[in-house]
N, CA and C of each residue as an Amber inpcrd file, in Angstrom:
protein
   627
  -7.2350000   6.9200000  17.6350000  -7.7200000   5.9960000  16.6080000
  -6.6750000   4.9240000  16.3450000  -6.8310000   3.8720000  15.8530000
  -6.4410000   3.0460000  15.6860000  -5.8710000   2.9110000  14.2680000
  -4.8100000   2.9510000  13.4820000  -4.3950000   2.8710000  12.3130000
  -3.4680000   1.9120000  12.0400000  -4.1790000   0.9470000  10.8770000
  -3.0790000   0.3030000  10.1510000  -2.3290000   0.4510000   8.7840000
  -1.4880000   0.3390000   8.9720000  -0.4850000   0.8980000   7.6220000
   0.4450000   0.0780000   7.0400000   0.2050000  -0.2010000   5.6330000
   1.1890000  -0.9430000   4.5280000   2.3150000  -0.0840000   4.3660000
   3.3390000  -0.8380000   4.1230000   4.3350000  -0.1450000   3.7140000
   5.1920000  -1.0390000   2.7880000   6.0530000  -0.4830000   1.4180000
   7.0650000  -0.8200000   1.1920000   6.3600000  -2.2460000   0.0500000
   7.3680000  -2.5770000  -0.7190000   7.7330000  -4.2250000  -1.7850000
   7.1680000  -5.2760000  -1.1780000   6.5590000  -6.2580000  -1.7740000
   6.6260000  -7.6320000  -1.6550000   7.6840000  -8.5630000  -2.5370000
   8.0540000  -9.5610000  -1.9380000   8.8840000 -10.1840000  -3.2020000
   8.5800000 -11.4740000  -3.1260000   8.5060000 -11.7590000  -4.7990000
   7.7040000 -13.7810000  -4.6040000   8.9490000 -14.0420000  -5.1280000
   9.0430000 -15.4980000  -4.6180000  10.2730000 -16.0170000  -4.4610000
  10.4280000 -16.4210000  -5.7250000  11.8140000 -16.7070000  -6.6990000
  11.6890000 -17.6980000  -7.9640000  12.2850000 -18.9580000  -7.5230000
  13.6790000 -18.7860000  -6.9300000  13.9170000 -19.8840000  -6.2200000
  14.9200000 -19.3940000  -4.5770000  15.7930000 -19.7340000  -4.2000000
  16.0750000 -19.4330000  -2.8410000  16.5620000 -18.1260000  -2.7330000
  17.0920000 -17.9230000  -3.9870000  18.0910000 -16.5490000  -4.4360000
  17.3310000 -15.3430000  -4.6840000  16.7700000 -15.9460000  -5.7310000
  15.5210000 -14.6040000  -6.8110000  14.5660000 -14.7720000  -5.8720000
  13.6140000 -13.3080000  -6.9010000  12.6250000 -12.7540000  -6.3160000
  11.9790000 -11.8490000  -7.4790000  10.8790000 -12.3970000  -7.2690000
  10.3850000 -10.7470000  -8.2530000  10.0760000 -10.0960000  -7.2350000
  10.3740000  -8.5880000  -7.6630000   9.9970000  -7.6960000  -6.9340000
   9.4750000  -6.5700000  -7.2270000   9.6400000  -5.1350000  -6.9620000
   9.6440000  -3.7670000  -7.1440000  10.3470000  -2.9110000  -6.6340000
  10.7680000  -1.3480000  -6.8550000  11.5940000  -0.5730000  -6.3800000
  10.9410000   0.2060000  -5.0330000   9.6900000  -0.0400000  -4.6020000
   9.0890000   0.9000000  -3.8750000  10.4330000   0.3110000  -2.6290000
  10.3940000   1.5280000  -2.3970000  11.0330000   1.8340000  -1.2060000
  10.8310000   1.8170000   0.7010000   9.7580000   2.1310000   0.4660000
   8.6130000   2.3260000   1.2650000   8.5550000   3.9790000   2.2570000
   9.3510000   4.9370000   1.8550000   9.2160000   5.5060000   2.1650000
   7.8150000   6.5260000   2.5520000   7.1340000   6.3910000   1.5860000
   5.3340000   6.5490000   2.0580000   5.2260000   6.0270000   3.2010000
   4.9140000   4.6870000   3.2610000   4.2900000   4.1790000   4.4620000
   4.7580000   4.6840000   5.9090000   6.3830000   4.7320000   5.8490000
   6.4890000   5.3470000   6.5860000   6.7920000   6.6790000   6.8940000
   6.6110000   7.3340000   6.2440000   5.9480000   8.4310000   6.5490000
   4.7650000   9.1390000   6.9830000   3.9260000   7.9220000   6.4730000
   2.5920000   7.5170000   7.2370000   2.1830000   7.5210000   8.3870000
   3.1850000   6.3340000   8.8950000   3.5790000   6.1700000   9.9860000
   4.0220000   6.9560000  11.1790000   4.7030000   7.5660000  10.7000000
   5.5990000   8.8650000  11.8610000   4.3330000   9.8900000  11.9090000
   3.5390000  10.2850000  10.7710000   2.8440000  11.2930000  10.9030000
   1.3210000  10.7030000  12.1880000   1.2220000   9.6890000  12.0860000
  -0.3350000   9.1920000  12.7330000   0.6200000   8.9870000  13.9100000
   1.9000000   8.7470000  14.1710000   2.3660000   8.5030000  15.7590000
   2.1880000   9.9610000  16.3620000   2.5640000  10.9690000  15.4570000
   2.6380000  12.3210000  15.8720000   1.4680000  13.2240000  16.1800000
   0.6060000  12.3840000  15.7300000  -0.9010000  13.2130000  16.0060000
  -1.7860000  12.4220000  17.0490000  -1.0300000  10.9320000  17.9910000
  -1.1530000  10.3320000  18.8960000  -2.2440000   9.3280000  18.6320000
  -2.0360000   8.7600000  17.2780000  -2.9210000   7.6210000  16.9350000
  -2.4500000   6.2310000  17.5690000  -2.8880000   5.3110000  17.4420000
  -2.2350000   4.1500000  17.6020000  -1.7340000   3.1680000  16.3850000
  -0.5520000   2.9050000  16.2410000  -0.1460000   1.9680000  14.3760000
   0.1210000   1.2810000  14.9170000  -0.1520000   0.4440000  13.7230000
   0.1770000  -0.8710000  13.6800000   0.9420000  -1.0490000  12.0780000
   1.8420000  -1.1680000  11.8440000   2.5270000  -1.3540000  10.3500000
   3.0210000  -2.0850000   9.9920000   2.2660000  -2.8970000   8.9840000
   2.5530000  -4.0180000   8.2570000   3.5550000  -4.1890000   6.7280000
   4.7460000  -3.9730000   7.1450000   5.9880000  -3.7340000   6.1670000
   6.8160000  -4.6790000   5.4580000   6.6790000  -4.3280000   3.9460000
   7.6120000  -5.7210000   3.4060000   9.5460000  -5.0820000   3.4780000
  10.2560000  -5.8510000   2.4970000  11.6220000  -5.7400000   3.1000000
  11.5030000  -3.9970000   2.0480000  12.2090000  -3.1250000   3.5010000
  12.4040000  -1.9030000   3.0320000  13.4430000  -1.0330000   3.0120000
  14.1320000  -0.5530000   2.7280000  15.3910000   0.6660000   2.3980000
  14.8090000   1.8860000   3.6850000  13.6630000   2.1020000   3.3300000
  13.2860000   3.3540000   4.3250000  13.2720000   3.5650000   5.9140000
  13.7370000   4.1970000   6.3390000  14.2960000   4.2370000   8.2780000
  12.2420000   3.9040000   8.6760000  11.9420000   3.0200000   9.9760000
  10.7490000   3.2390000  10.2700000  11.0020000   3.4500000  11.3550000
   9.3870000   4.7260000  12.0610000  10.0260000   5.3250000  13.1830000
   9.3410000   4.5710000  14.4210000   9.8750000   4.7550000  15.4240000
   9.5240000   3.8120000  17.1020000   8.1480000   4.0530000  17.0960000
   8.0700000   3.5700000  18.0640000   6.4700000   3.7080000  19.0130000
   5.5120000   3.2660000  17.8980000   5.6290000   2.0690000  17.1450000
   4.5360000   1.6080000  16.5700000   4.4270000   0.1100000  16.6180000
   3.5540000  -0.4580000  16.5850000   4.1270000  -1.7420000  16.1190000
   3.9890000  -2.4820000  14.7140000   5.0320000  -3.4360000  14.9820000
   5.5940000  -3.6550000  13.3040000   5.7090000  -5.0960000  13.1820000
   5.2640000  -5.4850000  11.8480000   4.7800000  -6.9740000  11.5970000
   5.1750000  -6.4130000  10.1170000   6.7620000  -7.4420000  10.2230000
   7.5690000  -7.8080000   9.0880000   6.9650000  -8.9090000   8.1880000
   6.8930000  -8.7730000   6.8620000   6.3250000  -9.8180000   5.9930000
   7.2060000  -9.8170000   4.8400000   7.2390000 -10.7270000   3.9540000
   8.2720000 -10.7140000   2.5630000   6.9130000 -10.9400000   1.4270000
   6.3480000 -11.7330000   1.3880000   5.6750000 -12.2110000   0.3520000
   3.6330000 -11.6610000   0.0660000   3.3650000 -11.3070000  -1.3070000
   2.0040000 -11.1660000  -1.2430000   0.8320000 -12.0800000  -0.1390000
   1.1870000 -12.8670000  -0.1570000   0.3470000 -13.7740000   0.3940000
   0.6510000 -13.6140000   2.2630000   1.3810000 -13.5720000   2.4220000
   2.3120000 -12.8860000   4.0870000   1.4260000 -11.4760000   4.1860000
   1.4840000 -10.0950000   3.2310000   1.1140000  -9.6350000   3.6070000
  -1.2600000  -9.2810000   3.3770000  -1.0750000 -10.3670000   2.8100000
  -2.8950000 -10.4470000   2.5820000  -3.3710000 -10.7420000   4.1640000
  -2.3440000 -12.0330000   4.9060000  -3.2930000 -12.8320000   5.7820000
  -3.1220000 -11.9950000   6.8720000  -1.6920000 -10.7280000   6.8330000
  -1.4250000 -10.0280000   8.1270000  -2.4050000  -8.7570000   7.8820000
  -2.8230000  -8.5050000   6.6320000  -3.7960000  -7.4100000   6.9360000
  -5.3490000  -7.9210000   6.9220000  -6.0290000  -8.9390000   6.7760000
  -7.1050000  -9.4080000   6.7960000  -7.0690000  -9.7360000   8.4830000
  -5.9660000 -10.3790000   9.1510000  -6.1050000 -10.5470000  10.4110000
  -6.4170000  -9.7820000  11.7020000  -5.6070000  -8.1300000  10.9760000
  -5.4400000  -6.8090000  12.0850000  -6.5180000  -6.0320000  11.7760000
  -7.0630000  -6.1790000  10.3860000  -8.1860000  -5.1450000  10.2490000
  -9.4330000  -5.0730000  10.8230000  -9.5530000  -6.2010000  11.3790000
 -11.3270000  -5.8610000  12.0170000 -10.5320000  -4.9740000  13.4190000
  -9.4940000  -5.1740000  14.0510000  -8.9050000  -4.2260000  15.2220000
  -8.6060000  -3.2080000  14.9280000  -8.7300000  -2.2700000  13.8240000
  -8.3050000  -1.0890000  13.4970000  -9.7950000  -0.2560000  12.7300000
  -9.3840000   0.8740000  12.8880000 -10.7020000   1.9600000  12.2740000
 -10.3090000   2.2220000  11.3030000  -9.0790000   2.6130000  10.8150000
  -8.6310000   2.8520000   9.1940000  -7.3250000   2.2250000   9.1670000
  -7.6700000   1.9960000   7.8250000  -6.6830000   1.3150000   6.6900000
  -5.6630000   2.3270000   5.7190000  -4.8480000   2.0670000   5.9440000
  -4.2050000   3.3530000   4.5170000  -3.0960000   2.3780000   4.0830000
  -3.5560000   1.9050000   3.0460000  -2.5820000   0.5720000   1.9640000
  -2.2650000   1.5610000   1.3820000  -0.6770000   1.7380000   1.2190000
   0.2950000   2.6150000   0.8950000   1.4150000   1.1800000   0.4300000
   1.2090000   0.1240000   0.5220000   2.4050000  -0.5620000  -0.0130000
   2.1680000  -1.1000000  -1.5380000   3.0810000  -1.0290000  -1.9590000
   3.2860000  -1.4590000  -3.7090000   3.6470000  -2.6370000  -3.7480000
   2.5000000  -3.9520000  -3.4200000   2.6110000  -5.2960000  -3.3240000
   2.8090000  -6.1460000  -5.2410000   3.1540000  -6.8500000  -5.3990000
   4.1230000  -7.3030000  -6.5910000   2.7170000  -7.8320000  -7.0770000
   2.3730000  -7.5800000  -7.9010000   1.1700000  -8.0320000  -8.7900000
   0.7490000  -9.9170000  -9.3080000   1.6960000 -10.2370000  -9.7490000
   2.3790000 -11.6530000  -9.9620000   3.3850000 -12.3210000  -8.9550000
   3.0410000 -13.6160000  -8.8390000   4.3400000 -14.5870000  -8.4090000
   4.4370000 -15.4820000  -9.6360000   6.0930000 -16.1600000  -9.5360000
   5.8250000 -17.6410000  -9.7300000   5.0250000 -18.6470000  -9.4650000
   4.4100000 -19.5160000 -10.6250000   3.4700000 -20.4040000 -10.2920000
   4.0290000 -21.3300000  -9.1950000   5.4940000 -21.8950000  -9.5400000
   6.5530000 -23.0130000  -8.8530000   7.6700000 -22.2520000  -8.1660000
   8.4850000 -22.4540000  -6.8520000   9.2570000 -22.3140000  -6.6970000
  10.1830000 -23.0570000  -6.5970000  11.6360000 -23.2130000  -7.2800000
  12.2930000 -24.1420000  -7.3440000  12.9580000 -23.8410000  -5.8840000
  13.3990000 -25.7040000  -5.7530000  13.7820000 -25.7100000  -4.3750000
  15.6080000 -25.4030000  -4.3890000  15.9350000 -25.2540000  -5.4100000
  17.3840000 -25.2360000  -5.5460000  17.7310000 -23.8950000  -6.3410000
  18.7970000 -23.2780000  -6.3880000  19.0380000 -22.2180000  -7.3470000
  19.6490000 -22.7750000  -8.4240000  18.4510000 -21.5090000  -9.5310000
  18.7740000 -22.0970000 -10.8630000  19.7430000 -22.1080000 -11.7190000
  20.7870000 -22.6330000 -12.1070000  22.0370000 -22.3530000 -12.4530000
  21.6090000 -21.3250000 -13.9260000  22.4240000 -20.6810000 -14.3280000
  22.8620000 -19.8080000 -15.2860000  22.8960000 -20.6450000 -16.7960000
  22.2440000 -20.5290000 -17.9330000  22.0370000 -21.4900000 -18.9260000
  21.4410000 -21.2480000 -20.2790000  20.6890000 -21.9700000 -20.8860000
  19.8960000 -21.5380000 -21.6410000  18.7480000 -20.6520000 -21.4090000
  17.9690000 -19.9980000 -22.4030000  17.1010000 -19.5830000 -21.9180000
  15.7680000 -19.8560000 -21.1180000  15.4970000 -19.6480000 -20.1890000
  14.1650000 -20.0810000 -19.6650000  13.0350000 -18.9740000 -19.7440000
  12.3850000 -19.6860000 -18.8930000  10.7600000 -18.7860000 -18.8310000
  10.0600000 -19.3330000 -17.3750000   9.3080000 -17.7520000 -16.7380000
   9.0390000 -18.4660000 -15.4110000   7.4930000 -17.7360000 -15.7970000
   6.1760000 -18.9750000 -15.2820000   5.2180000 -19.0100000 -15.3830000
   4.7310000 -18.1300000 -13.6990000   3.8340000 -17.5290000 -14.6250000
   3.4870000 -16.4220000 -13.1830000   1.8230000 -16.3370000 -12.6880000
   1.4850000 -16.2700000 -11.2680000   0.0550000 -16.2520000 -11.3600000
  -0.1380000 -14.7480000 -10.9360000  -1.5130000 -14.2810000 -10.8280000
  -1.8840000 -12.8450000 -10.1710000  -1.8580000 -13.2140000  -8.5210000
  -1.1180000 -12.2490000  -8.0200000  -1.4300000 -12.2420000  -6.2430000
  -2.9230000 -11.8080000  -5.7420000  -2.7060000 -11.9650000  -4.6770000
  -4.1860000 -11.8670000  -3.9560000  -4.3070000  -9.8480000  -4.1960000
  -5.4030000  -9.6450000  -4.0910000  -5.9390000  -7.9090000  -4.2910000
  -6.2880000  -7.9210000  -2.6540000  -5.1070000  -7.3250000  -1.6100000
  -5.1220000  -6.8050000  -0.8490000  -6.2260000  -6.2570000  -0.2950000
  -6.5120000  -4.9900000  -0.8770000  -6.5690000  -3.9440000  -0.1320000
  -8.7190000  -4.1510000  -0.8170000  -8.7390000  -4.7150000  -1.9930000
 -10.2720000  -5.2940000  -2.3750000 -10.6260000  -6.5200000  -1.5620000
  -9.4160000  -7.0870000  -1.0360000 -10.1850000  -8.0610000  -0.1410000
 -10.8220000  -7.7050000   1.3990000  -9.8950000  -6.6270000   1.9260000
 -10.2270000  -5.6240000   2.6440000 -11.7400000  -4.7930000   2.9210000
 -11.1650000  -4.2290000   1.6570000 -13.0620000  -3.8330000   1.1580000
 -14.1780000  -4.7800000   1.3360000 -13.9090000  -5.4580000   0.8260000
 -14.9360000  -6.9500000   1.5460000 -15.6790000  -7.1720000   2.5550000
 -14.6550000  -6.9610000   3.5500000 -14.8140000  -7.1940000   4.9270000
 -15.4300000  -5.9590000   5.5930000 -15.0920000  -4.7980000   5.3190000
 -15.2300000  -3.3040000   5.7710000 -16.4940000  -2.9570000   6.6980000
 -16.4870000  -2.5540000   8.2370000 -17.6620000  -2.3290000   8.5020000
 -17.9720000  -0.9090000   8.4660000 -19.5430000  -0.5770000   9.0790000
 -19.5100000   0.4910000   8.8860000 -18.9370000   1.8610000   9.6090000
 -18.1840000   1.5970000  10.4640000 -17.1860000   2.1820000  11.6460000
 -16.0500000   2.4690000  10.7160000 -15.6410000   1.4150000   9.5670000
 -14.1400000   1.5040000   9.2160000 -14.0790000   2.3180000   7.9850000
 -12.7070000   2.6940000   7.2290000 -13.0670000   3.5800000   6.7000000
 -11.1780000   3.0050000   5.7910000 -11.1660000   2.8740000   4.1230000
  -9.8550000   2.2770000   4.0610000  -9.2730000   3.6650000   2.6000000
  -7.8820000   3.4400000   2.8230000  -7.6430000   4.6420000   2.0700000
  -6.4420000   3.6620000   0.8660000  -6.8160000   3.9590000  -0.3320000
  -5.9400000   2.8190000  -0.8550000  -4.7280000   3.8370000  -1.6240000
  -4.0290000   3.2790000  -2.5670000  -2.5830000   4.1070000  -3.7480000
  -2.9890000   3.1910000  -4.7140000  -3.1390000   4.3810000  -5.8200000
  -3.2330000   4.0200000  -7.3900000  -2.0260000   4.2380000  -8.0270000
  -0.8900000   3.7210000  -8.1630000   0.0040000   3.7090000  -8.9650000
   0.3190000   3.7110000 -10.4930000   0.3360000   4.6880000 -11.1410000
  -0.4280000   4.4640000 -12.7050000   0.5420000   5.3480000 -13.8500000
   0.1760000   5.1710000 -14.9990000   0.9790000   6.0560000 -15.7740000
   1.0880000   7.2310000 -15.5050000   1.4760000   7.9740000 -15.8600000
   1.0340000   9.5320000 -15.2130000  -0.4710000  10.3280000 -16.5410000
  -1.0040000  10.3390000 -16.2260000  -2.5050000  10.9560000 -16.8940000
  -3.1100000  10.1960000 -16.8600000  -3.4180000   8.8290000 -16.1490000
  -4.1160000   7.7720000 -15.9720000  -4.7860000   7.1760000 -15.1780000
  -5.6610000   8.7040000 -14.6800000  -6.8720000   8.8390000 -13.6100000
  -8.1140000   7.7540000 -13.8990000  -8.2810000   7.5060000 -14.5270000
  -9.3270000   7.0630000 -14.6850000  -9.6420000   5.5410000 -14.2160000
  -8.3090000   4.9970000 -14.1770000  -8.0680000   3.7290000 -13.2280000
  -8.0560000   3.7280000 -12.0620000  -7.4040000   4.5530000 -11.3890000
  -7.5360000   5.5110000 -10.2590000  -9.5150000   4.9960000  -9.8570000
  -9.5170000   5.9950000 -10.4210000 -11.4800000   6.2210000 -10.3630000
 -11.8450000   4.8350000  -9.8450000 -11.7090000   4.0670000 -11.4100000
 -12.5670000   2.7570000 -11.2870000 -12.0910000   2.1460000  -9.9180000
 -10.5670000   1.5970000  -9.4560000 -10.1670000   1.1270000  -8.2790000
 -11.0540000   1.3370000  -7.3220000 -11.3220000   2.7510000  -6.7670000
 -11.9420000   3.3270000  -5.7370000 -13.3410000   2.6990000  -5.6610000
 -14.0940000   2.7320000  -6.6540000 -15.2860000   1.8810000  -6.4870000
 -15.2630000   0.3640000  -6.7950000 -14.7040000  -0.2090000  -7.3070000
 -14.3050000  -1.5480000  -7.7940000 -14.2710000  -2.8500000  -6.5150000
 -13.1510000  -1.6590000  -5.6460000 -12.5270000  -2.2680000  -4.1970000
 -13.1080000  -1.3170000  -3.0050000 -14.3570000  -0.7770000  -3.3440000
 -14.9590000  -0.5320000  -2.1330000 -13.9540000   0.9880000  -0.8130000
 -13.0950000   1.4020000  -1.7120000 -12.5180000   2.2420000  -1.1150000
 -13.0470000   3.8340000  -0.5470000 -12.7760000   4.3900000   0.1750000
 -13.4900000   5.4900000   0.5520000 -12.7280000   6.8690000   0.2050000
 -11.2450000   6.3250000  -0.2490000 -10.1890000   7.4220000  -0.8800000
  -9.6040000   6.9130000  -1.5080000  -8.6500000   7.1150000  -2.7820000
  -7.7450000   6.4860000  -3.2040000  -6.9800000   7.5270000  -4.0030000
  -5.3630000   7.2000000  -3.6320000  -4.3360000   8.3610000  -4.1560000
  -3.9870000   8.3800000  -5.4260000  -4.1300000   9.1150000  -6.2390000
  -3.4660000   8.2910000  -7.5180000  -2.5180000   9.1060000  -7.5410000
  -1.0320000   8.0020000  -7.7830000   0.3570000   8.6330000  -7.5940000
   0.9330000   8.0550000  -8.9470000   1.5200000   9.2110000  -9.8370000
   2.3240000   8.9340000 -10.6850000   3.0720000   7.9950000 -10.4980000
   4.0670000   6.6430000 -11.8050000   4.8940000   5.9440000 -11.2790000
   5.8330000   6.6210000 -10.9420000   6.3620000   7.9490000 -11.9470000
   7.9310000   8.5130000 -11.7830000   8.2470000   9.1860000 -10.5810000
   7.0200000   8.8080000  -9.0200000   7.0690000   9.5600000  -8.3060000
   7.9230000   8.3080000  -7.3590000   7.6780000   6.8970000  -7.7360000
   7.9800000   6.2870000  -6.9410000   9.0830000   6.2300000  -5.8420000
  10.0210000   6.4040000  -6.6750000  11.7780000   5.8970000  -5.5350000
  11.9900000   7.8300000  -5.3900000  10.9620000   8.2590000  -5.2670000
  11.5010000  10.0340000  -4.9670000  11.2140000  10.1850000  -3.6450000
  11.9660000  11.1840000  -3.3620000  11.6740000  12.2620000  -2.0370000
  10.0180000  12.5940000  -1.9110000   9.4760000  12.6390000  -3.3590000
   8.6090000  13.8190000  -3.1280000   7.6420000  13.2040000  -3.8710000
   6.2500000  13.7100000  -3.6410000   5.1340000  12.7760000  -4.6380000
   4.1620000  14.1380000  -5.2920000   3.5100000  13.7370000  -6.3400000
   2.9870000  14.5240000  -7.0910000   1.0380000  14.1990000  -6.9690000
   0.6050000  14.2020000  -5.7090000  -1.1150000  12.9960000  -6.0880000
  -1.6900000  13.7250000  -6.0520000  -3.0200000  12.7120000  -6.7290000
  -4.2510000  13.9660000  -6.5210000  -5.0060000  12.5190000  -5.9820000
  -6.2800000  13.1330000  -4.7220000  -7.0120000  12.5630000  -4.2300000
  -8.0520000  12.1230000  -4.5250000  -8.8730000  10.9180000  -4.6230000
 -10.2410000  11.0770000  -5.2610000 -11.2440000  10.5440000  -4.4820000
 -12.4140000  10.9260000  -4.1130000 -13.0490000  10.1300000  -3.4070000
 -15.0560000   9.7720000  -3.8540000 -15.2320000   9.0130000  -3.1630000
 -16.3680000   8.2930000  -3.7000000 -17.2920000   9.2080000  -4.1170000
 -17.7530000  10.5170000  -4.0280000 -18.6970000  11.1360000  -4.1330000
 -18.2170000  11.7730000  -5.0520000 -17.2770000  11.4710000  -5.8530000
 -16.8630000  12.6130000  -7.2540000 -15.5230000  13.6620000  -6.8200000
 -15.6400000  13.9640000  -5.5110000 -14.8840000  15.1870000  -5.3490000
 -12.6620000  14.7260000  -5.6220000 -12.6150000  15.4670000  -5.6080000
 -10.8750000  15.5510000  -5.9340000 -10.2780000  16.6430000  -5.4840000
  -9.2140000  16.2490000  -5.0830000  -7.7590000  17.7640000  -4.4860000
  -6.7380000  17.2860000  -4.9420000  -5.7060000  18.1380000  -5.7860000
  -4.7320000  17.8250000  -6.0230000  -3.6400000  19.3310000  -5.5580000
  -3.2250000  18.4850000  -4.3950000  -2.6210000  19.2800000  -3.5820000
  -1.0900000  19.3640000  -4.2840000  -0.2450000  20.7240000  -4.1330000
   1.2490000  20.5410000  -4.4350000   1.9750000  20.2470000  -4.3820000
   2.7510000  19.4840000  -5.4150000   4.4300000  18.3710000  -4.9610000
   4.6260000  18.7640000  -3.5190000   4.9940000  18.1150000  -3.4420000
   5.4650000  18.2550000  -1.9410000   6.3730000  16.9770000  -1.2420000
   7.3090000  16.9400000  -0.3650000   7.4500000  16.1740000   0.0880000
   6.9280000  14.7970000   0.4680000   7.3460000  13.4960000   0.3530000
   6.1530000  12.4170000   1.2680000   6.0770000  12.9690000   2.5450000
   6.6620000  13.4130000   3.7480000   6.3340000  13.9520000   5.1880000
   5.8650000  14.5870000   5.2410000   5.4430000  15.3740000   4.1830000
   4.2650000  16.4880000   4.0150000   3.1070000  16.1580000   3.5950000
   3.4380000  15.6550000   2.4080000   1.8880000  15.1270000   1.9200000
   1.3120000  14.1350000   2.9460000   2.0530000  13.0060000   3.4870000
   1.7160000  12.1660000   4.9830000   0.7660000  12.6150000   5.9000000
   1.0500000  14.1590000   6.1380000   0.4940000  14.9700000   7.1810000
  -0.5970000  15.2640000   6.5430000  -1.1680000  15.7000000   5.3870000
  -1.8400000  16.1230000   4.8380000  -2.8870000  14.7510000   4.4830000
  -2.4570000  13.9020000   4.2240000  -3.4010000  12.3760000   3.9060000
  -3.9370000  11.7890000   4.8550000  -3.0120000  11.8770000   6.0430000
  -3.6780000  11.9070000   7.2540000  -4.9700000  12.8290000   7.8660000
  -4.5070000  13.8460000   7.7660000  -5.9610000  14.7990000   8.0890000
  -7.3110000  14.7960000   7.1520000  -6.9530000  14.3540000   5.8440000
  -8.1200000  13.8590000   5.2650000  -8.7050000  12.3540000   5.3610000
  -7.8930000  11.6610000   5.5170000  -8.4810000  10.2000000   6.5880000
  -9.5100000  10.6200000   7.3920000  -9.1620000  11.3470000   8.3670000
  -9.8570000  11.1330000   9.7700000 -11.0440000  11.5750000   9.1560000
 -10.8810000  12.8810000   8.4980000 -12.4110000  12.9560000   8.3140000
 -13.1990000  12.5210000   7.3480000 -12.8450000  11.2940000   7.0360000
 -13.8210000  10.2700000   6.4710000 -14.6880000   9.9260000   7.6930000
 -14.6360000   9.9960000   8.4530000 -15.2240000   9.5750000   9.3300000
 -16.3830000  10.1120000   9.8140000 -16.4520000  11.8550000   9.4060000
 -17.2710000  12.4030000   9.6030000 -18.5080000  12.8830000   8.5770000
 -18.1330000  11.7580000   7.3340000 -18.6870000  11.9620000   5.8750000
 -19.2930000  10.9130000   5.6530000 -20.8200000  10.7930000   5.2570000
 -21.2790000   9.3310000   4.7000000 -20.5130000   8.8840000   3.3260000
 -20.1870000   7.5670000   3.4410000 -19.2020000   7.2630000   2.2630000
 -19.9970000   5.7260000   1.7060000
């Protein structure tokens, strides 16, 4: 099968220096990653700037910015059978980017817009062959956003992962999918749970969704 995989931060620029960003690490994604090479899928991984080791035999399409990574996953997805958006893309940019760095001063204020919705624009497009697995990042007891996402953006799974799980070794999710059902499998490692998110992917495939 053919798999594409998010991984890791976006960062919008403020000026040459700054960046908004986030702490994701990207260790998910790739863990993602290593697990679908290991079960002899084919990846393709679309990664912003990351801390986390990514492993060979895939290929990899480096991006920095929301908008970098919208047009690289709208472009690869009609070539792939599943989707698993695992990256924690920056919600907001700057409206302006200054072309110079901003010296140190009074106080300012930087005007921000919403980034593009990834993984709903995705959904969009979705045929009926494909099958996309998204991450709900949320307070912790705050399933219910989770929920709505999954139908909102057309998703066929979606993880909902505590925030305090983020920059960890180890993740705490529970799964939810379109027909009501849920598993909330045990902490566990990301290379574990990876293996485990993976084997419930595929068989979306064998489920009307």
């Amino acid at each position: 099968m053919r798999v594409l995989i998010t991984a890791g931060p976006t960062r919008e620029p403020i000026d040459p220096v700054r960046y908004i960003g986030n702490r994701s690490s990207g260790k998910m994604g790739a863990a993602l990653a290593a697990a679908a090479i290991a079960a002899g899928h084919e990846v393709t991984l679309i990664v912003g700037p990351v801390s986390a080791a990514i492993p060979t035999g895939i290929r990899r399409i480096d991006i920095e910015t929301a908008a970098q990574m919208h047009a690289a996953v709208l472009r690869e997805f009609p070539e792939h059978e599943l989707l698993i958006m695992a990256a924690a893309v920056a919600d907001f940019r700057p409206v302006r980017l200054e072309s110079r760095k901003l010296s140190r001063g009074q106080a300012m204020s930087i005007e921000c817009e919403p980034t593009e919705d990834i993984v709903a624009a995705a959904g969009a497009t979705k045929r009926p062959d494909q099958r996309i697995v998204g991450f709900s990042l949320e307070a912790r007891g705050d399933i219910d956003r989770a929920r709505e996402k999954l139908v909102r953006k057309n998703l066929d799974m979606v993880v909902y992962n505590p925030i305090e799980t983020m920059e960890s070794q180890a993740i705490e999710p529970v799964l939810l999918w379109r027909d009501g059902r849920s598993e909330t499998p045990p902490g566990q490692g990301k290379g574990e749970f990876a293996k485990l998110l993976l084997d419930r992917s595929i068989l979306l495939f064998n489920r009307k969704t």
